[in-house]
C-alpha positions as CSV (number, residue, x, y, z in Angstrom):
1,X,46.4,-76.4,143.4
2,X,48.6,-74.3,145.2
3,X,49.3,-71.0,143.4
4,X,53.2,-70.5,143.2
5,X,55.2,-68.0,145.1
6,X,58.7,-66.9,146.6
7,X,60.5,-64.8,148.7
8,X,63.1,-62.7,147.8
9,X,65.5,-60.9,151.0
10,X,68.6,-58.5,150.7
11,X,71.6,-59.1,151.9
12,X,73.7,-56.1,153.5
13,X,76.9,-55.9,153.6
14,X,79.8,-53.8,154.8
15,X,81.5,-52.1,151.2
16,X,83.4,-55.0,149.4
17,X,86.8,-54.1,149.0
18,X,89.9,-56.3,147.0
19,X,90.8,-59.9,149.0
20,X,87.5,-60.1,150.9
21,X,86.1,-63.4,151.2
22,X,82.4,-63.0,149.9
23,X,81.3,-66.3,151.3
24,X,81.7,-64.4,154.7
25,X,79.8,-61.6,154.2
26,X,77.4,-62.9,152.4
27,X,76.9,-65.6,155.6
28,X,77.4,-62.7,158.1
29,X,74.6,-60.5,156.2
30,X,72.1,-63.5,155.9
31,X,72.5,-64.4,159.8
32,X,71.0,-60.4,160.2
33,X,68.6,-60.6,157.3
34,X,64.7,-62.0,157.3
35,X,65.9,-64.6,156.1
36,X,68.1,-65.9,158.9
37,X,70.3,-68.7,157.1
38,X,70.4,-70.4,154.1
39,X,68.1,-73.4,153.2
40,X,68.3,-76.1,150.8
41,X,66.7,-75.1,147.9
42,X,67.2,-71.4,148.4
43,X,69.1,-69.3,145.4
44,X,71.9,-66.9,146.2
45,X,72.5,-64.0,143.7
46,X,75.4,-61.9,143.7
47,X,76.2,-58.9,142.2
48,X,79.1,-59.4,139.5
49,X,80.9,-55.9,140.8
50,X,81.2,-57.3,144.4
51,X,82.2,-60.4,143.3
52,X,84.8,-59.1,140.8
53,X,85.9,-56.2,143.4
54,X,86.5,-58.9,146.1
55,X,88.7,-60.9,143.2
56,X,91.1,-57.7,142.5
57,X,89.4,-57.3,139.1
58,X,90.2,-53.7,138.9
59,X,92.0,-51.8,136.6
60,X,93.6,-47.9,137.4
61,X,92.7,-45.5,134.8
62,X,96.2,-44.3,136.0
63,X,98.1,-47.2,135.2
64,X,96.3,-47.4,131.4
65,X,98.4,-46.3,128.7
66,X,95.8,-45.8,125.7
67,X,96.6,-47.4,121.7
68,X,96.3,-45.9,118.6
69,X,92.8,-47.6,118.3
70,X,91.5,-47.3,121.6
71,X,92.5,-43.1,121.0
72,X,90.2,-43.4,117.4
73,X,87.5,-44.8,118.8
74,X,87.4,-42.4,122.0
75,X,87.1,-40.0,119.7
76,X,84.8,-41.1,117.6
77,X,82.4,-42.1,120.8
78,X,83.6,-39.5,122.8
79,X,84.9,-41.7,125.5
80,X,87.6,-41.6,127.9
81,X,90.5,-43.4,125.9
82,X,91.9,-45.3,128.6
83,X,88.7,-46.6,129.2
84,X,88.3,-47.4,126.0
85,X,91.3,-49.4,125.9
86,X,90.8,-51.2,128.9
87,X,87.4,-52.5,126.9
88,X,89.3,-53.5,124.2
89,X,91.7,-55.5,126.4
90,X,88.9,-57.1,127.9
91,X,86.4,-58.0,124.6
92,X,86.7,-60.3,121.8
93,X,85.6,-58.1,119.6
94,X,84.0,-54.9,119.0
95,X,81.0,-54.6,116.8
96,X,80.0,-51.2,117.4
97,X,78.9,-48.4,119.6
98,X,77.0,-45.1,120.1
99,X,78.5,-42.0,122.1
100,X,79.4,-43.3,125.1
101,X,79.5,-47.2,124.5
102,X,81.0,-49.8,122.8
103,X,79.1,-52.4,121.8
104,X,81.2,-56.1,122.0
105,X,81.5,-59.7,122.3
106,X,82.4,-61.2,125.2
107,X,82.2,-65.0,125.4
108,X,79.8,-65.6,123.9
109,X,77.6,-62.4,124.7
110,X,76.9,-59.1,123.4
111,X,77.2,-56.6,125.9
112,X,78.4,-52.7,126.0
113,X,81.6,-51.8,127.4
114,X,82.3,-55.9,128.1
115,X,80.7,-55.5,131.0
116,X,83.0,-52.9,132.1
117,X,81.7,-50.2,134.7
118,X,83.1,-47.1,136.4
119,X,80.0,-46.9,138.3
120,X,80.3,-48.5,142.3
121,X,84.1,-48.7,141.4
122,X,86.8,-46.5,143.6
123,X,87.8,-43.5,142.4
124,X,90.0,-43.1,139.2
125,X,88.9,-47.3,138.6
126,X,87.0,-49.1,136.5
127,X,85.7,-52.6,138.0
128,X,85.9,-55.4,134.9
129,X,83.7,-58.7,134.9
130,X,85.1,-61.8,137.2
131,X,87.5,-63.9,135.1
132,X,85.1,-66.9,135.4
133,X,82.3,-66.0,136.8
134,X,80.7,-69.5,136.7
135,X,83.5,-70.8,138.7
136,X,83.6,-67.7,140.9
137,X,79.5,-68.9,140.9
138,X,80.5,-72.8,142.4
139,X,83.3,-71.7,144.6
140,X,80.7,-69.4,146.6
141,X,78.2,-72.4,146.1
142,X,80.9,-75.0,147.8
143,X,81.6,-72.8,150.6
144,X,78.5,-71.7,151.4
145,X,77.8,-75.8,151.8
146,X,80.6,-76.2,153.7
147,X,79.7,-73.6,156.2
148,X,76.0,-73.1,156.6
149,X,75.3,-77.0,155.7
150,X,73.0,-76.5,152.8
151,X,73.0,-76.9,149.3
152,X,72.0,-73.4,147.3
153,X,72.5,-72.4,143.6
154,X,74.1,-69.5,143.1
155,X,73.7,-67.0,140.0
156,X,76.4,-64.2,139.4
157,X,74.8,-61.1,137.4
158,X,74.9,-58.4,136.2
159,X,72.7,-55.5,134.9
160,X,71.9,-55.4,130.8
161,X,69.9,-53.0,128.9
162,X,67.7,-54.9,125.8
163,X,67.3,-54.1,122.4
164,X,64.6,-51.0,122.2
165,X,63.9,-50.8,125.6
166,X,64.4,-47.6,128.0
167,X,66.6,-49.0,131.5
168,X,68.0,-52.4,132.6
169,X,67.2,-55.4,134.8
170,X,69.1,-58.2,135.7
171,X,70.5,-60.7,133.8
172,X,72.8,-64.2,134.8
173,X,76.7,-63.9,133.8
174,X,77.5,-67.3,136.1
175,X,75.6,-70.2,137.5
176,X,75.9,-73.2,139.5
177,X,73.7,-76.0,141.5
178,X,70.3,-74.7,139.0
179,X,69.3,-74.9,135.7
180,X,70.0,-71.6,133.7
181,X,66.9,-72.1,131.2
182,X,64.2,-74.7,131.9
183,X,62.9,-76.5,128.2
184,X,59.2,-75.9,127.7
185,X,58.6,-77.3,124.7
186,X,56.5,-80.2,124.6
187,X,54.1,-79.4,127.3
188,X,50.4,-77.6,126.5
189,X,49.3,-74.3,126.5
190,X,46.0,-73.4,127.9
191,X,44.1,-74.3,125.0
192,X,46.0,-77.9,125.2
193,X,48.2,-76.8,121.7
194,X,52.0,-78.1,122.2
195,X,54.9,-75.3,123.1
196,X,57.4,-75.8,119.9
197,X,59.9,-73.0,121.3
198,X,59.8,-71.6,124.3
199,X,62.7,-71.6,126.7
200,X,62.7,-70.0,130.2
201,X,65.1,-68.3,131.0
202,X,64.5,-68.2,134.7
203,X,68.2,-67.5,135.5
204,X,67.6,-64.2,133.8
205,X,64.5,-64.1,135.6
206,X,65.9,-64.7,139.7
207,X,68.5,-61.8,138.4
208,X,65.6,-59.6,137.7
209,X,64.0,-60.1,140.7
210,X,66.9,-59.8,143.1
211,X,67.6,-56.7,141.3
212,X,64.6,-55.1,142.7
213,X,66.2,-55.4,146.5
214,X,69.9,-55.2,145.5
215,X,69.0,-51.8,144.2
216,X,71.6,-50.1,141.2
217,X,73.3,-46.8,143.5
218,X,74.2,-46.8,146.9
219,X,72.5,-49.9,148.6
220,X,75.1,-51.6,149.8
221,X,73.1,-54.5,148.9
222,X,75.4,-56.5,146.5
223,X,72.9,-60.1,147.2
224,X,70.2,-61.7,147.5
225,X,68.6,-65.1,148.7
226,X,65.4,-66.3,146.8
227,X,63.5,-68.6,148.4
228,X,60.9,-71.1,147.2
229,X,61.7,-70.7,143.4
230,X,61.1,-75.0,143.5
231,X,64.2,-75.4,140.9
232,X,66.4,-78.3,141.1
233,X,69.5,-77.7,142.7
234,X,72.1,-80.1,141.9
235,X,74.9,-80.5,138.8
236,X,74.1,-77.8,136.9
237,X,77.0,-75.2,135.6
238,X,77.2,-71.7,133.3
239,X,74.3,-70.4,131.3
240,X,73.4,-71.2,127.9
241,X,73.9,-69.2,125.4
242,X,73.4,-69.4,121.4
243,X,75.2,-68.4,118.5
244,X,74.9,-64.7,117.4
245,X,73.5,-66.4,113.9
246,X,70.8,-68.2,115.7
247,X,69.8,-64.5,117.9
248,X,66.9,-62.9,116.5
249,X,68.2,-59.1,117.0
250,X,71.8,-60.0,116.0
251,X,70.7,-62.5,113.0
252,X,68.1,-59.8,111.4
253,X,71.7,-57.7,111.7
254,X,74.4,-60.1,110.8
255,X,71.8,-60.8,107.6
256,X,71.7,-57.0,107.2
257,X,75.7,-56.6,107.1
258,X,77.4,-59.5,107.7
259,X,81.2,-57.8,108.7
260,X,79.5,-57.1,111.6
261,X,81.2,-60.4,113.4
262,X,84.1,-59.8,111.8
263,X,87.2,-58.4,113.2
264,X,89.7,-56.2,111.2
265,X,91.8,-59.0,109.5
266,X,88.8,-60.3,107.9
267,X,88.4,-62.9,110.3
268,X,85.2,-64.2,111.7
């Protein structure tokens, strides 16, 4: 048997700025990059803040007038409040925070900030998440099939930290053309005993190991192309997700104090 393996190259590009087409730089940075063009089969990962720059998703700490609860809770996280409200606008809900960072929902994910991130975002801005980043996912996917001639999945992500662990990796906010989780259960272990649970979340995975070229600072390397993964690529769209009740970390919590999903009007 034929051990497994991949490849996983950069993708360069010029800085992303508001109305850029990211199909074309992603295709013009691919045509100068070891891996030459796209294949069928290959994944494309983006970085969420090139997509979301190149879709106008910016907001002018300028142009933010902070509200009475977006000034309490700067103060009580010692936070810039117009940032702070600018989070607000953007999350479901907040559940939280330490000084610094909010701690929300955002559909369907708990995530500091909602994803926010002043970080590779012009001066004075703060770049928010794409609207849809599953559709911003398939319209990159159909365009990149329409011009290089070959059918890709293409994750959007982002970088997450997890519960007790020091730094972040990568993690999928939009999908399409693969399979976000792959079902193990069913199969045998090496000791032939049937998986019951496990999931693989090799969306998550691809982010994590595109991060490691894409780089966090100043790489002006907002991609990636993985190559040889062997996933399907076909129909597939978004990334599962599960109910904060059915999440180890937030159900040990939610059993803990409950009003933690709940917003102010006592509303779940």
């Amino acid at each position: 048997m034929t051990t497994p393996s991949f490849h996983v190259y950069g993708l360069a590009t010029p800085l992303i700025r508001a109305g850029d087409d990211m199909t074309t730089h992603i295709l013009a940075a691919a045509a100068n990059s070891e891996c030459r063009s796209f294949q069928a089969g290959d994944v494309v990962v983006v970085a969420e803040s090139a997509v979301a720059t190149a879709e106008g998703r910016i907001a002018r700490l300028a142009d933010i007038e902070p509200s009475a609860k977006a000034l309490r809770l700067a103060e009580e996280y010692h936070m810039d409040p117009r940032h702070v409200e600018v989070v607000l606008r953007e999350s479901d809900r907040v559940v939280g925070g330490i000084p610094g960072f909010l701690l929300c929902m955002k559909n369907g994910t708990l995530l500091p900030n909602a994803g926010i991130d002043a970080s590779n975002a012009p001066p004075g801005s703060l770049v928010l998440l794409p609207a849809d980043p599953d559709a911003s996912a398939a319209r990159i996917r159909a365009a990149i099939a329409e011009r290089a001639g070959a059918d890709v999945g293409v994750i959007v992500i982002d970088s997450r930290t997890h519960a007790m662990r020091l730094g972040c990796s990568g993690v999928a906010i939009g999908c399409s053309g693969i399979p976000s989780v792959l079902d193990e259960r069913g199969k045998k272990d090496l000791f032939g005993r049937e998986l019951e649970v496990t999931k693989r979340a090799v969306a998550d995975c691809i982010a994590s190991a595109a991060e490691l070229v894409m780089g966090e600072t100043d790489e002006c390397v907002p991609a990636a192309v993985v190559r040889g993964i062997g996933l399907p690529v076909g129909d597939y769209a978004g990334v599962a997700t599960i109910d904060a009740s059915e999440c180890l970390f937030m159900g040990v919590a939610l059993h803990a104090d409950p009003s933690l999903l709940v917003d102010g009007k006592g509303k779940p």
